[in-house]
C-alpha positions as CSV (number, residue, x, y, z in Angstrom):
1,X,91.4,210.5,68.4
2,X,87.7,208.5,68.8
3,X,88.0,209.0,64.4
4,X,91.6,208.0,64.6
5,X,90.5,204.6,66.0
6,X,87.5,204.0,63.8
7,X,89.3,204.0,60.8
8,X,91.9,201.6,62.3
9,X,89.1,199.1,61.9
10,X,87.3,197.8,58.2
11,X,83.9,197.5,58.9
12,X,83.1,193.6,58.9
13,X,80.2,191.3,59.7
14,X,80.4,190.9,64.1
15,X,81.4,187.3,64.4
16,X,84.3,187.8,61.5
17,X,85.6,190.8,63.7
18,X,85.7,188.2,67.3
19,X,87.9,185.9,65.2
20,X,90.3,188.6,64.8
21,X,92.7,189.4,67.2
22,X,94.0,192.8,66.2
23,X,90.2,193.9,65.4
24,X,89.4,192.5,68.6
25,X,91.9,195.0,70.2
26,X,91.1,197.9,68.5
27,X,87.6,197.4,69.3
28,X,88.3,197.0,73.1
29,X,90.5,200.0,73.0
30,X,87.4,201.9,71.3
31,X,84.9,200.6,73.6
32,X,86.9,201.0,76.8
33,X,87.8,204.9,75.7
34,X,84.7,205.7,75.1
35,X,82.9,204.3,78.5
36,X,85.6,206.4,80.6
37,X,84.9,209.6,78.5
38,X,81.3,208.8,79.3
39,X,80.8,208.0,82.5
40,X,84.1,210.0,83.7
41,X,84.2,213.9,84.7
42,X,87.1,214.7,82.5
43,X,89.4,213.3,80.0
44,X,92.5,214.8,78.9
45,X,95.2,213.4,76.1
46,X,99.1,215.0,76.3
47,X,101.8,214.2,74.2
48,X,105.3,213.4,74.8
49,X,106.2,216.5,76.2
50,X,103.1,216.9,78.3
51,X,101.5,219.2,76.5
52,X,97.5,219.2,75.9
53,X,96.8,217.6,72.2
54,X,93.1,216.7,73.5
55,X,90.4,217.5,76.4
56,X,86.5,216.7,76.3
57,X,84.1,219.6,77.0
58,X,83.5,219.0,80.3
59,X,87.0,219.0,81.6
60,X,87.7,222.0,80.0
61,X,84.5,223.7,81.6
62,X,86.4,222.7,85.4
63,X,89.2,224.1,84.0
64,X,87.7,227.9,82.9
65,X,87.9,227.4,79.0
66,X,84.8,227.5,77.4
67,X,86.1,226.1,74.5
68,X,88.5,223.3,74.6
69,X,90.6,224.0,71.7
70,X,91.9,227.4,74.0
71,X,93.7,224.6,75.6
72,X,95.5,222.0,73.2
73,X,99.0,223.3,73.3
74,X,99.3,224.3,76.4
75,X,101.6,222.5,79.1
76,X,99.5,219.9,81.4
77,X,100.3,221.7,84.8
78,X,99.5,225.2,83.2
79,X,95.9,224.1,82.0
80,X,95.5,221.6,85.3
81,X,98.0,222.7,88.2
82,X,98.3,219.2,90.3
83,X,98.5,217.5,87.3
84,X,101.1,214.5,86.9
85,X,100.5,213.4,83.5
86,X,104.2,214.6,83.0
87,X,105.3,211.8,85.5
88,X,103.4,209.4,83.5
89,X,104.6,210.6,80.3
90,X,108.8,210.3,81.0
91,X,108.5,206.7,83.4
92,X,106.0,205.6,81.4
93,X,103.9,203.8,84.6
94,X,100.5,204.3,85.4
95,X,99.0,206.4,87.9
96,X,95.9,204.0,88.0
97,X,94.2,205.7,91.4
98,X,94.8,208.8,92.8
99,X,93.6,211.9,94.8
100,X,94.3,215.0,93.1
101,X,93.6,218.6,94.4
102,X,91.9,220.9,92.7
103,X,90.4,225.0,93.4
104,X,86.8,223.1,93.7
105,X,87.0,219.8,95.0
106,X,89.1,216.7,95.2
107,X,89.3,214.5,92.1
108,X,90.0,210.7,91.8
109,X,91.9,210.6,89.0
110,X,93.4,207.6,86.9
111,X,96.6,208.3,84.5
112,X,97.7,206.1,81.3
113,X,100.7,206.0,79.4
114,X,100.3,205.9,75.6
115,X,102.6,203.8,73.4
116,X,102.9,203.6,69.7
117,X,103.5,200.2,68.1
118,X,107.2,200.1,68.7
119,X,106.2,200.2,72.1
120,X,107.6,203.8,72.4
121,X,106.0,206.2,75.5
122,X,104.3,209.2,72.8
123,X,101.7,210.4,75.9
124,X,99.3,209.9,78.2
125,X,95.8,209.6,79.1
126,X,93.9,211.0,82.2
127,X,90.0,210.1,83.9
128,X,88.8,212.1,86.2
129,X,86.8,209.3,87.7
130,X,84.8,211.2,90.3
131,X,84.5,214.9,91.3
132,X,83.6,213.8,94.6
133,X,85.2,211.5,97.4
134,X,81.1,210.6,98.7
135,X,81.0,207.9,96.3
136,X,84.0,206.1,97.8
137,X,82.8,207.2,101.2
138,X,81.9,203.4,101.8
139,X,84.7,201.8,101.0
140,X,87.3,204.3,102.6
141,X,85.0,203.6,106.0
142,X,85.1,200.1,105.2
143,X,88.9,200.3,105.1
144,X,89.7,202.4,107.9
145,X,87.6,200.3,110.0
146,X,89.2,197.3,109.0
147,X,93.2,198.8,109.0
148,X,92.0,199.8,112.6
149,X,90.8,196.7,113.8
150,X,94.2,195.3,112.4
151,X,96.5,197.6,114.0
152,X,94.6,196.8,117.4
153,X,94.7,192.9,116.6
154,X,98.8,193.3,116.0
155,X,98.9,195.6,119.4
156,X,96.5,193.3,121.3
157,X,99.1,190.2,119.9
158,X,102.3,192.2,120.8
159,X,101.3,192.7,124.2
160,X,99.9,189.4,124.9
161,X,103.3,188.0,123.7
162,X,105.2,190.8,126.0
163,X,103.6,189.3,128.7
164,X,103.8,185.9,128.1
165,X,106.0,183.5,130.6
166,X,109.9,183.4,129.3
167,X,111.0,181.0,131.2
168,X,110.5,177.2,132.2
169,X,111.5,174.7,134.6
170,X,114.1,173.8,133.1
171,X,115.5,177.5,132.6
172,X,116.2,176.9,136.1
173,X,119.8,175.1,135.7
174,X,120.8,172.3,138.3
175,X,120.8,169.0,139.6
176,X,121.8,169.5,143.4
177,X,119.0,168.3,146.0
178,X,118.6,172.1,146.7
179,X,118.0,173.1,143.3
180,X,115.5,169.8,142.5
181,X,113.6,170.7,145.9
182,X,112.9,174.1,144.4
183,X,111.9,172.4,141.4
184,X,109.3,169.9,142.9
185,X,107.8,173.0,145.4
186,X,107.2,175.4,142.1
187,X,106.0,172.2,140.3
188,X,103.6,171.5,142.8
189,X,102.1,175.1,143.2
190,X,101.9,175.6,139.8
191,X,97.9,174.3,138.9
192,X,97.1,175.7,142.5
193,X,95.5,178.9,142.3
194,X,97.0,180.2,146.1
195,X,99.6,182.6,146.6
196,X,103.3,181.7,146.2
197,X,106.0,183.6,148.0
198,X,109.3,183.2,146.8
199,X,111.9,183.9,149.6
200,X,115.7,184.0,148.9
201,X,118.9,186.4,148.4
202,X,118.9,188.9,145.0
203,X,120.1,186.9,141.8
204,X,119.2,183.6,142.9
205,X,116.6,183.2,140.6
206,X,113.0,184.3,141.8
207,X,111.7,186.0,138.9
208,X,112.9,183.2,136.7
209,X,110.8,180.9,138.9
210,X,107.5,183.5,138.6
211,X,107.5,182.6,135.1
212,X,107.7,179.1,135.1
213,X,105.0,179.0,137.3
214,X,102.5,180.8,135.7
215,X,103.6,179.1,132.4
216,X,103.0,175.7,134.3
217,X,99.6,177.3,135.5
218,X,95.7,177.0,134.0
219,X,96.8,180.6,133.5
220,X,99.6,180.3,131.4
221,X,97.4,181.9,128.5
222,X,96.6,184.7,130.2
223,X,98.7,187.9,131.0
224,X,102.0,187.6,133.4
225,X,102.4,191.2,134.9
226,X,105.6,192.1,136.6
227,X,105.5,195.2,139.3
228,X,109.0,195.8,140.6
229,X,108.0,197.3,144.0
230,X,111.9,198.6,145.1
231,X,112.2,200.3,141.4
232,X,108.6,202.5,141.5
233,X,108.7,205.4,144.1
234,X,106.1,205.2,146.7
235,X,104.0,208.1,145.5
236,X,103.5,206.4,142.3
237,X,103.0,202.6,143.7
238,X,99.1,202.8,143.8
239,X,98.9,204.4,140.1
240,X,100.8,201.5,139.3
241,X,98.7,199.2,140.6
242,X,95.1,200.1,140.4
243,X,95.6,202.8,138.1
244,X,94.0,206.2,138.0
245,X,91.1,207.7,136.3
246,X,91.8,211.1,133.7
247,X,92.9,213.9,135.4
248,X,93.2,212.4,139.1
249,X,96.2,214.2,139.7
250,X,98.6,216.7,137.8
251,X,100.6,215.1,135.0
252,X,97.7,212.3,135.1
253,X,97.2,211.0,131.7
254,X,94.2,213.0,129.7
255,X,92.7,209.3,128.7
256,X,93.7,207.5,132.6
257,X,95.5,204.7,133.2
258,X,94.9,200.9,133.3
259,X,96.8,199.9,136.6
260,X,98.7,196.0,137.0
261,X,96.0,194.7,138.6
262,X,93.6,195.4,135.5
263,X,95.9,194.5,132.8
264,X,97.1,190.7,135.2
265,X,93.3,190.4,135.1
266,X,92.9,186.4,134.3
267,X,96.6,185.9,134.8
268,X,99.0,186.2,137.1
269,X,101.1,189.2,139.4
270,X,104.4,188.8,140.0
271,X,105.1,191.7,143.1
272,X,109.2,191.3,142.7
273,X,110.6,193.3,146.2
274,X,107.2,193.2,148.3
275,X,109.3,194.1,151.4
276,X,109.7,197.1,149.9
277,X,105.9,198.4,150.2
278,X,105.7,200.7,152.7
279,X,102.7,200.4,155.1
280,X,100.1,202.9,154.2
281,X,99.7,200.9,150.6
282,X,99.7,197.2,152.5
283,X,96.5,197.8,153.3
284,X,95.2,198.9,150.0
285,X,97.3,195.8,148.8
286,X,95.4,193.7,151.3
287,X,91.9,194.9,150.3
288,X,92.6,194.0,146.4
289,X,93.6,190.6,146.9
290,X,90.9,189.6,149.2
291,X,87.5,191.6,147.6
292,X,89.1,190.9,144.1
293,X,88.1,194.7,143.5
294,X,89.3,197.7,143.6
295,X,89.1,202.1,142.7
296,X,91.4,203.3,140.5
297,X,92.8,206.6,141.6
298,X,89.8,209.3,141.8
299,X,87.7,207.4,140.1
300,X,84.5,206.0,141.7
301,X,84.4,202.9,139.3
302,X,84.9,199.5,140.9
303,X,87.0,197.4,139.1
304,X,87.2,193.3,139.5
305,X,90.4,191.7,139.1
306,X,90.8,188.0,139.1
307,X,94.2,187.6,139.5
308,X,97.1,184.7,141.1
309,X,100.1,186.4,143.0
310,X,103.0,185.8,143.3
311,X,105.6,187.7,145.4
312,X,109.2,187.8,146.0
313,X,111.5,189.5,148.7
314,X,115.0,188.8,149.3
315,X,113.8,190.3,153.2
316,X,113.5,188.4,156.4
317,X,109.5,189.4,156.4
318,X,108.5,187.1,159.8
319,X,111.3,190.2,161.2
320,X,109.4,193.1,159.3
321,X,106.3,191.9,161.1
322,X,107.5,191.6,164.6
323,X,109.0,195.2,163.7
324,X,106.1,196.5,162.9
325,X,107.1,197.4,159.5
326,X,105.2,194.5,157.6
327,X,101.6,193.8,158.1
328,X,101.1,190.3,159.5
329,X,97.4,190.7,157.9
330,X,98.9,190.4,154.3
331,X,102.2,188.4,155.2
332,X,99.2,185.5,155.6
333,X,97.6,186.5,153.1
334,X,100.8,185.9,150.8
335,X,102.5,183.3,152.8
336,X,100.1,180.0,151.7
337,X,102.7,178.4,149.6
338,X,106.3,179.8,150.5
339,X,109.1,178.4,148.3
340,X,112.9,179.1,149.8
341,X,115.3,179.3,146.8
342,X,118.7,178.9,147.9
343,X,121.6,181.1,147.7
344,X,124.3,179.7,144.7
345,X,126.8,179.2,147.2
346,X,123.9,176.4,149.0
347,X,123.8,174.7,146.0
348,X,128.1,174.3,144.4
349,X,127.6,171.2,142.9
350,X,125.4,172.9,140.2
351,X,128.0,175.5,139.6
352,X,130.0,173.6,136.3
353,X,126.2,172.8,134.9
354,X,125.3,176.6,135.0
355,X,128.7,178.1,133.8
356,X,128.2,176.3,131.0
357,X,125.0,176.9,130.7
358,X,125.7,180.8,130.9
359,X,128.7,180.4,128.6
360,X,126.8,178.6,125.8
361,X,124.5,181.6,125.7
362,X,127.0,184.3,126.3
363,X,129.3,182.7,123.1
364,X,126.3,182.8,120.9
365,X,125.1,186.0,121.6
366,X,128.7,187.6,121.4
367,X,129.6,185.1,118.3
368,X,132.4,183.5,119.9
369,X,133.4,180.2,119.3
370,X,133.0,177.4,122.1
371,X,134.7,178.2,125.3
372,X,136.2,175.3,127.8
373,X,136.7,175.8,131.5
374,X,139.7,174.3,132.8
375,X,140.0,172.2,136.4
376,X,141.4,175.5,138.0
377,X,138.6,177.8,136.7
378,X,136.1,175.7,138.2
379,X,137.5,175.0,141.9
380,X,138.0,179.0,141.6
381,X,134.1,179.2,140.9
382,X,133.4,176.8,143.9
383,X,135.5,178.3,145.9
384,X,134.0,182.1,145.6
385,X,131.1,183.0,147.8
386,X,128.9,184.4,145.2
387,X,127.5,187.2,147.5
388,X,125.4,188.1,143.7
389,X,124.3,184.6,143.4
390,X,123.3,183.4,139.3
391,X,123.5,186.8,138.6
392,X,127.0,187.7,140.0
393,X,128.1,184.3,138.1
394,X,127.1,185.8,134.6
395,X,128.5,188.6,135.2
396,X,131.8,187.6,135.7
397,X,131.1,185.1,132.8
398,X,130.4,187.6,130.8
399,X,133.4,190.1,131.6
400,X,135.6,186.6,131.1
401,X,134.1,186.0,127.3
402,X,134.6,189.2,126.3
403,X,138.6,189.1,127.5
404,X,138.6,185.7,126.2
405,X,141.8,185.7,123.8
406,X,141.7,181.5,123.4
407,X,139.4,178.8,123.4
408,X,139.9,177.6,127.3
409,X,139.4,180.0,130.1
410,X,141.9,179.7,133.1
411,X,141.7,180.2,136.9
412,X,144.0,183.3,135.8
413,X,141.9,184.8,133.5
414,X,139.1,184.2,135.8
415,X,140.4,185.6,138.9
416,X,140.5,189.3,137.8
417,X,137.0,189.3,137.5
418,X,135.7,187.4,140.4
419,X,134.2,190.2,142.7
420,X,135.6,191.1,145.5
421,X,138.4,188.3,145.4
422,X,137.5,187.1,149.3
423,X,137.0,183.4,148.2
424,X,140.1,180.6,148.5
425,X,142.3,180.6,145.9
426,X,145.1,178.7,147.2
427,X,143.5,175.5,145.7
428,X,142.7,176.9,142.3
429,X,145.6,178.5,142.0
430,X,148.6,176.3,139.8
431,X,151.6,175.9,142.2
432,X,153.6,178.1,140.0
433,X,151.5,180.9,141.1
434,X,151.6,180.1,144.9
435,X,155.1,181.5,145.1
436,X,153.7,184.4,143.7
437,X,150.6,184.8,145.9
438,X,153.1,185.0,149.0
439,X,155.2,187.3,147.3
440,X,152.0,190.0,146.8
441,X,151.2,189.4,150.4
442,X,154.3,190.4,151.6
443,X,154.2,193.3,149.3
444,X,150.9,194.2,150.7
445,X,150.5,197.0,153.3
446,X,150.7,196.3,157.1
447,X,147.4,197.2,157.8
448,X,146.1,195.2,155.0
449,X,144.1,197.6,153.1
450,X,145.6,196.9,149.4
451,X,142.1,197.1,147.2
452,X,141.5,193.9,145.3
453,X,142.7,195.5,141.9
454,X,145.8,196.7,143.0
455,X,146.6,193.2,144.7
456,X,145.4,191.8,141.0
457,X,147.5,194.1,139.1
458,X,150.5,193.4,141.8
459,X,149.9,189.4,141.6
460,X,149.5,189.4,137.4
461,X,152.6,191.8,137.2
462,X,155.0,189.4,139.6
463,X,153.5,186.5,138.0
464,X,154.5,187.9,134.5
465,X,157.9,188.5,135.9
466,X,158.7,185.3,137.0
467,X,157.5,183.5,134.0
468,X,160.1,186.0,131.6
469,X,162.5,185.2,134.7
470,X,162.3,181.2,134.3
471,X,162.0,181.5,130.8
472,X,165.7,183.5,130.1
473,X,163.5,186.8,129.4
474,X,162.4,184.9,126.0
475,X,158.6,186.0,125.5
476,X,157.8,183.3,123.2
477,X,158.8,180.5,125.8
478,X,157.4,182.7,128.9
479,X,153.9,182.8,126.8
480,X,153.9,179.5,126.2
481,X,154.8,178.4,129.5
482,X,151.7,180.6,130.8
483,X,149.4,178.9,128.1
484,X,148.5,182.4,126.3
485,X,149.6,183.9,122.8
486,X,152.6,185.8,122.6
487,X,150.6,189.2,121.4
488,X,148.6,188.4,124.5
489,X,151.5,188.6,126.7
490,X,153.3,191.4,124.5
491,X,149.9,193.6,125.7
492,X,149.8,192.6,129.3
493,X,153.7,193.6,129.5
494,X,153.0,197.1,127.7
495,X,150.2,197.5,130.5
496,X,152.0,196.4,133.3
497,X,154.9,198.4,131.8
498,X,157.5,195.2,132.0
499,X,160.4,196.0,129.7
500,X,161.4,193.0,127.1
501,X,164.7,192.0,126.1
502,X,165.1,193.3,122.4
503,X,165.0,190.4,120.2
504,X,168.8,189.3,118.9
C-alpha cells in the first residue's frame, strides 16, 4: 500500500512538488500513513467487505500470527474480535477515538474509511493508538474532575434556585386598608433581621408573605427553607431540623443528613404551622435560635447556624400558652415583629381585583381564552364567607374555568361550586331565579337537612324547568333566555333527566 502511494508521485525537485496540489496531497497522505504505522501499536487495512487485505507486524504479533500474511483474507472480527472496522466500512464514518477490548489490555483505537476517487467507500483503516489507558490517565482525571465539579455547580445552581423567594409584594393582590396594612408591616420588617410571626386563618396568604420578606431582605440571596411543622410527624421533626449524623438511628441515611437549620444557614426559616410543635422539641427549638448552634442527631458535632425566622400559625398561641401547651419562653422569642393577616372575608373590597387576578392565571395555564365575571358573580363572591380564605377562592375559580362553556361566568355557574353554599344569595341571584329559590325551599325537608348538592341539583333542575316552561318548551329560546348554548342546555337536561319536546 506504502509502494502503491509512492508511485502515485514523479519524483520532482521539493519546492516544484509544494506548488502542486495533488502532489501536495499524496505527500500528506504518505507522510501521515506512515507516522501512525510508526508511532501506533497496530495498523490494519480491510476492504469493502471487511476483510483483512493488510496488517503491520506488530499487530499481527497481538493477534497470534507470526506472520501477517496468515491473516489477509480473513474477516476483521475473526482476526480481531471487537473489531468495528465493518461499521466503518458500510456507513462510511469514522471511528476517530475509541476504547476497544481486547484478551490483553484495552486499546484506543482510531478507524478510517477509505474512498476511491469517485468518492466510493472501498475500506477502511485502523491505529491502535495506545496499548495502554496510562498515557491518557491525565487527561481522563483532568476530565472527570472537571465533569464533577460541573455536575456539582448545576446541583449547587438548582438548589439555590429551588430555594429562592417566589413571591413579591405585589404577589399579594389588594388594595383594601387591610390588605395595604399587611403590606407596610412586611415592608417594614423586611431589612430587620428579628423574627416575624405571621398570625392569621389557613389560605390567607402567610407563606406568600414569608417569601416576599426574605426576597425584600439583605438575605434574599441566600437560601429560603420552608419546614411545614403540621405535615412532618413528631418523631421525625428534630431530623428535620438539625439533622442527624450516619447511622443515628435505624433507616438513618449511611452518609447523615443535613437538617433545615444547616441548609437556611445565611438565609431565612420559614416554620409554616409552629403551633403544631409539640413541647418536648420547643425547647430544642428555643436553644437553636438563641445559641445560633446546635447537635445533629447522635452526633457530637456542633453546628452554627445563622439564620432569620419566620413563623406562621393559624392558632390562637397567647391561648396555647396560658394552656400550657405553648412555651411562653419561645412565643417571645418569635413574637418580636407579629404581622396579623386578615381573613378574605376582612378584606371584600379586594375580592374583584383577586378573582381576576386568579382567573388571568388559571385561563393561561388551562389555555382558555379571557374570562369576564358578570355583576351577579361578583355580589355572589362578596357575599360567601370564604371559611378557605385565597385559597378556597381559587379553588372554586378553578372548578368554574374548567366548566366554563362561554366567555362570561354567571352567579349560576358560580354557585354550584361555592363551598358549602351558606353565604346570601338572594342579592346575587337574577329575580327570575328567586321564584325558584322559594320553590326548592319549600321542596326542602322539614327538618332542613337537604345537603347543599341536592338543594343545587333541586334549584338548577326547577330553574331549567321554568325557563323550557316560559319559553313554550322551545330549547333554543329557553337557552337563550338563560344566556348559555343550546348543547349546554341539551347536556344539563340529559343530566337532570328533563324530557324535551321533539322538534316539529
Amino acid at each position: 500500500m506504502r509502494a502503491e502511494m509512492e508511485s502515485s508521485v514523479e519524483p520532482r525537485a521539493g519546492n516544484e512538488l509544494l506548488t502542486d496540489y495533488e502532489s501536495v496531497r499524496a505527500l500528506t497522505m504518505r507522510s501521515l500513513f506512515d507516522m501512525l504505522d510508526r508511532s501506533s501499536e497496530g495498523t490494519v487495512v480491510v476492504d469493502r467487505d471487511a476483510r483483512i487485505v493488510w496488517m503491520n507486524q506488530h499487530y499481527a504479533a497481538r493477534f497470534g500470527f507470526s506472520d501477517p500474511q496468515d491473516a489477509i483474507g480473513r474477516d476483521c472480527e475473526e482476526v480481531i474480535p471487537n473489531s468495528l472496522l465493518r461499521e466503518v466500512v458500510t456507513s462510511g464514518e469514522p471511528i476517530l477515538l475509541d476504547i476497544m477490548e481486547t484478551e490483553r489490555d484495552p486499546l484506543v483505537v482510531t478507524r478510517l474509511p477509505i474512498s476511491d476517487l469517485r468518492g466510493n467507500v472501498i475500506g477502511a483503516v485502523g491505529f491502535a493508538l495506545f496499548d495502554e489507558l496510562k498515557a491518557l490517565t491525565p487527561l481522563f482525571s483532568h476530565y472527570s474532575r472537571l465533569q464533577a465539579e460541573l455536575i456539582a455547580t448545576r446541583q449547587s445552581l438548582a438548589q439555590a434556585q429551588a430555594r429562592r423567594a417566589k413571591y413579591n409584594f405585589s404577589s399579594f393582590v389588594g388594595n383594601s386598608p387591610a390588605s395595604l396594612e399587611v403590606k407596610r408591616l412586611a415592608r417594614r420588617a423586611a431589612p430587620l433581621d428579628a423574627p416575624v410571626l405571621l398570625l392569621g386563618e389557613t389560605g390567607t396568604g402567610k407563606e406568600l408573605l414569608a417569601h416576599a420578606i426574605h426576597g425584600a431582605s439583605g438575605r434574599a440571596d441566600k437560601p429560603l427553607v420552608t419546614v411545614n411543622v403540621a405535615a412532618i410527624p413528631d418523631t421525625l421533626l428534630e431530623v428535620e431540623f438539625f439533622g442527624a449524623a450516619a447511622g443515628a438511628y435505624t433507616g438513618a441515611d449511611r452518609k447523615g443528613r443535613v437538617g433545615k437549620f444547616e441548609l437556611a444557614h445565611g438565609g431565612t426559616l420559614f416554620l409554616d404551622e409552629i403551633g403544631d410543635l409539640q413541647l418536648p422539641l420547643q425547647g430544642k427549638l428555643l436553644r437553636a435560635l438563641q445559641e445560633k448552634e446546635f447537635e445533629p442527631l447522635g452526633s457530637n458535632r456542633v453546628v452554627h447556624a445563622d439564620v432569620r425566622i419566620i413563623a406562621a400559625t393559624s392558632m390562637d398561641l397567647p391561648a396555647m400558652v396560658a394552656q400550657g401547651r405553648f412555651r411562653a419562653d419561645l412565643y417571645y422569642r418569635l413574637n418580636v415583629l407579629t404581622i396579623p393577616v386578615p381573613a378574605l372575608r376582612e378584606r371584600l373590597s379586594d375580592i374583584e381585583t383577586l378573582s381576576y387576578s386568579v382567573l388571568d392565571k388559571l385561563c393561561a395555564q388551562h389555555h382558555t381564552g379571557h374570562l369576564e365575571l358578570d355583576e351577579a358573580a361578583l355580589r355572589l363572591l362578596k357575599a360567601h364567607g370564604w371559611p378557605g380564605n385565597v385559597r378556597e377562592l381559587h379553588n372554586t375559580l378553578e372548578r368554574t374555568v374548567m366548566f366554563s362553556d362561554g366567555p362570561r361566568i354567571d352567579a349560576r355557574a358560580l354557585a354550584r361550586f361555592l363551598g358549602e353554599g351558606r353565604a346570601s344569595t338572594a342579592a346575587s341571584t337574577p329575580a327570575g331565579a328567586v321564584a325558584t329559590a322559594s320553590a326548592v325551599s319549600a321542596t326542602a325537608p322539614a327538618g332542613g337537612s337537604m345537603s347543599y348538592d341536592e338543594a343545587m341539583r333541586t334549584f338548577e333542575r326547577q330553574l331549567l324547568l321554568d325557563a323550557l316552561d316560559a319559553a313554550q318548551g322551545q330549547v333554543s329560546a329557553a337557552a337563550r333566555a338563560l344566556g348559555i348554548g343550546r348543547a349546554t342546555l341539551y347536556r344539563k337536561l340529559a343530566a337532570l333527566q328533563i324530557p324535551t319536546q321533539p322538534a316539529a
